[in-house]
Every structure is written in C-alpha cells, then in structure tokens.
C-alpha positions in Angstrom: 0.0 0.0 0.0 2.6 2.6 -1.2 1.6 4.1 -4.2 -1.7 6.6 -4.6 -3.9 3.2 -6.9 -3.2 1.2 -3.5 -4.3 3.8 -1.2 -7.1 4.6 -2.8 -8.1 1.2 -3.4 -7.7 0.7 0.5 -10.1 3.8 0.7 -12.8 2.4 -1.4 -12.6 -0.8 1.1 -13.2 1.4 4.1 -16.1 3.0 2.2 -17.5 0.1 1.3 -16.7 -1.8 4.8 -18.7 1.4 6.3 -21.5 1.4 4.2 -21.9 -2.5 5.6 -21.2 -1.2 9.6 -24.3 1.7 9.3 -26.4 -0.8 7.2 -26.6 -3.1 10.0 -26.3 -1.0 13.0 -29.1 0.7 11.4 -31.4 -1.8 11.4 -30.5 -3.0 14.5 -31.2 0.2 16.0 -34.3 0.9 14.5 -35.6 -2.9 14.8 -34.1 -4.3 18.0 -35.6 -3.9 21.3 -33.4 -2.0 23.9 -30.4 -1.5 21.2 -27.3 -0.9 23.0 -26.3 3.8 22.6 -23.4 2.8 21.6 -24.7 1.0 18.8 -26.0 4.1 17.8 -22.7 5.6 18.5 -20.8 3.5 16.7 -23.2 4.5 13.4 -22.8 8.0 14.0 -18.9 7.8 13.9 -18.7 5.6 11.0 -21.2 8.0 8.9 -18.9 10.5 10.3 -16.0 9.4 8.4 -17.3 8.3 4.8 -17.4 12.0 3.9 -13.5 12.0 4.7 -12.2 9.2 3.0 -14.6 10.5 0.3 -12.4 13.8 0.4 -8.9 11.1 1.0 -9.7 9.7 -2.3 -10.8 12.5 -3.7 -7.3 14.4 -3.5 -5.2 11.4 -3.9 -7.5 11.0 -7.7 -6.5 14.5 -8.1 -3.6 16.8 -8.2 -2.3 15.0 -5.5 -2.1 18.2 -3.7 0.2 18.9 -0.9 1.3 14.7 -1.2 3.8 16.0 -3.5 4.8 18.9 -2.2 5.4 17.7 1.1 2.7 18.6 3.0 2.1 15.4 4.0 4.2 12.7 4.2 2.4 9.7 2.1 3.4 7.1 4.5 1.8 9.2 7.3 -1.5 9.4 5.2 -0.5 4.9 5.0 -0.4 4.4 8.2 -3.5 6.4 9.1 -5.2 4.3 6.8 -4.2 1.0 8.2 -5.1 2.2 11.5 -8.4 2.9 9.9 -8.6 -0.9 8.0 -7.7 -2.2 12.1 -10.1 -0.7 13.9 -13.2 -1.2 11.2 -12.1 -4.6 10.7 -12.2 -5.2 14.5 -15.5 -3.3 14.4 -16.8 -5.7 11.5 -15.7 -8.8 13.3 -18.0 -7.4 16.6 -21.3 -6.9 14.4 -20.4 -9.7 12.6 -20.6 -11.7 16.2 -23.0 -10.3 17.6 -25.7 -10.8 14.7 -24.9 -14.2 14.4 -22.7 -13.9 11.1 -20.4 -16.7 10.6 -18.1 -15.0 8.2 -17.7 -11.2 6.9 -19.0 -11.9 3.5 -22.6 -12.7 4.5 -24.6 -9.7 3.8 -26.4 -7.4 5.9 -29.3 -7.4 3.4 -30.8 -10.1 5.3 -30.4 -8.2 8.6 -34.7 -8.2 8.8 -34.1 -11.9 10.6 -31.5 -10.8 12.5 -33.7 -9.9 15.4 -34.2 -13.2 16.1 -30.2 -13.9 16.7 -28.6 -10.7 18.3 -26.5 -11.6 21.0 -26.3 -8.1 22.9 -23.8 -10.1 25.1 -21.0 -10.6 22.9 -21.5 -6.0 22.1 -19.5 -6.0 25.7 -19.6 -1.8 25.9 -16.3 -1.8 26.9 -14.6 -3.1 23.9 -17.1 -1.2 21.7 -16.3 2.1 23.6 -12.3 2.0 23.2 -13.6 0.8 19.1 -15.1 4.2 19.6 -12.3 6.1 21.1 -10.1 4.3 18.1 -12.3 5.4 15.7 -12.3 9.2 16.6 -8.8 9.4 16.9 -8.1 7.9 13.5 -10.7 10.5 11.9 -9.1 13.1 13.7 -5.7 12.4 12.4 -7.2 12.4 8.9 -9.2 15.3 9.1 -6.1 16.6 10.8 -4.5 15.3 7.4 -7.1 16.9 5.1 -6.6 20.7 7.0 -2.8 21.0 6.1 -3.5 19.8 2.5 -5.8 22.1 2.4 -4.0 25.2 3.6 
C-alpha cells in the first residue's frame, strides 16, 4: 500500500466496509428492542468518516495536492489508513458476532431476521467504547491530514 492506486483502493474498502457497519447498526437500531447507545454511536462515527475518506480519495484522484509537495508525508496518510482498515475490521468482526454472522461476506441485506439472533452479550460496551475512542482518533488524524493539504 505505497503508491496513490493502493491507497485509494484501500479507501474504497473502508467506504464500502462502512457502508456494511451503518447498514446493519441501522437496522439494529431501528428494529431491535433496547439496542445498546453505543450502537447508535458507533453508526454516527462511521457516517462521520465516509465524507473524509470521500475527500482522501478524492485528493489522492487529483492533483495529488500537498502529497507532493510535502505537506504530508504519504506514509503518514498509509499508516492512518491502516489504523483505519484495524479498527473497522475489529468493528466488523464485533457486528459480525454479535448478529450471528459466521463469516464477513454474509450480507447485511438479510439483517430483517437478524432480530431473532442478536446476541447483545457478545457488544461488551467496553470493547465497543475503546472501538469508539479508536475510531475518533483515527478520523481526527485524517481530518487533521485533510486541514494541512488544504491550507
């Protein structure tokens, strides 16, 4: 993941792995008796952040602006993004669980049964919260990213 193709490749991933995270906290939310707030939390944050890797992939599709001229060190912007791909996949892995998912490719598009199977034990608000806390820091840093581009 070094060059601007793999980065924004990684980017679309996020965005796509996102779109899967609200989708089913969502419906959860909206269907599920006595949905955990962090649930909820956890969709606000991850809505939060599409609009910023939209702008990521946006600038990297670009001029590249500032990448190039030193703004911002590309492997910074890399490493960001992994920390992004780690915490959303260990926030995929805990939906995944707790609706009763067996594997990440199943879709969320049959998430009208998954009332049935939520196991609210497995959310443990603990874990979710620092998933939380790792999730705003890693849109900080990008956002943080995005300012000094800008400038």
């Amino acid at each position: 993941m070094g060059d601007p193709v793999s980065i924004a490749a990684s980017i679309a991933g996020l965005i796509t792995i996102s779109t899967r995270i609200v989708g089913i906290a969502k419906e959860l939310v909206d269907k599920v008796r006595n949905a955990p707030e962090t649930m909820m939390r956890v969709r606000q944050e991850v809505e939060s952040m599409q609009p910023i890797f939209g702008q990521v992939y946006l600038l990297l599709n670009g001029s590249g602006l500032g990448l190039n001229r030193g703004k911002v060190s590309i492997h910074n912007l890399m490493a960001t993004l992994t920390g992004c791909v780690i915490v959303y996949t260990r926030l995929e892995k805990k939906v995944n669980d707790v609706c009763g998912f067996n594997d990440a490719t199943m879709s969320w598009r049959g998430a009208a049964v998954i009332a049935a199977r939520v196991k609210w034990g497995l959310w443990r608000q603990e874990e979710v919260l620092v998933i939380i806390e790792d999730l705003q820091r890693q849109k900080l840093s990008l956002n943080l990213m995005l300012t000094i581009l800008s400038w």
